[in-house]
C-alpha positions in Angstrom: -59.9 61.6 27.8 -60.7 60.7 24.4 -58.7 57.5 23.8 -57.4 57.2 27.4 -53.8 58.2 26.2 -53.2 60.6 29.7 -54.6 57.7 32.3 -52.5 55.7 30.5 -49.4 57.4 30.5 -50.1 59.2 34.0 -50.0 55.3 35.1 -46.8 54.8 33.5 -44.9 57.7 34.3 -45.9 59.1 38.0 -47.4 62.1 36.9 -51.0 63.4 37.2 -53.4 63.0 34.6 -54.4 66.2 34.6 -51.0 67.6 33.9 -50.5 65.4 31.4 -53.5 66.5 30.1 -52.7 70.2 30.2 -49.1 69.7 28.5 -51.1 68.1 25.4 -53.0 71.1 25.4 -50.3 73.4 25.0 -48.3 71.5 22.8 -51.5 71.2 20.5 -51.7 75.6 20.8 -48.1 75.9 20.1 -47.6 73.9 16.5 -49.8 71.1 16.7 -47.3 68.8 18.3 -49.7 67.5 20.9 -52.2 66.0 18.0 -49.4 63.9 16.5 -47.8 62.6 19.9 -51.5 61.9 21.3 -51.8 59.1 18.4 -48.6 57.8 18.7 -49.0 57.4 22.4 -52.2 55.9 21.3 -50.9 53.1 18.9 -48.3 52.4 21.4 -50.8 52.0 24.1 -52.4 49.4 21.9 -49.4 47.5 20.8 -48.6 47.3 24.6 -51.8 45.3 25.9 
């Protein structure tokens, strides 16, 4: 929403945005994971234009 990291990937992968969405959410409850992978998938996103 913020960067456009889950339209992106939603594109790229078949899935829905908003389940995308939801899986960043949990991932950022359960250890912070989803902070890390949301910047990463962010950078990439720009390399990849």
């Amino acid at each position: 929403m913020i960067l456009g990291v889950c339209d992106w990937l939603s594109t790229k992968m078949q899935f829905s945005a908003k389940n995308i969405r939801i899986t960043f959410v949990l991932l950022i409850l359960f250890g912070g994971l989803g902070v890390g992978a949301y910047f990463i998938l962010w950078f990439i996103k720009l390399l990849s234009k």
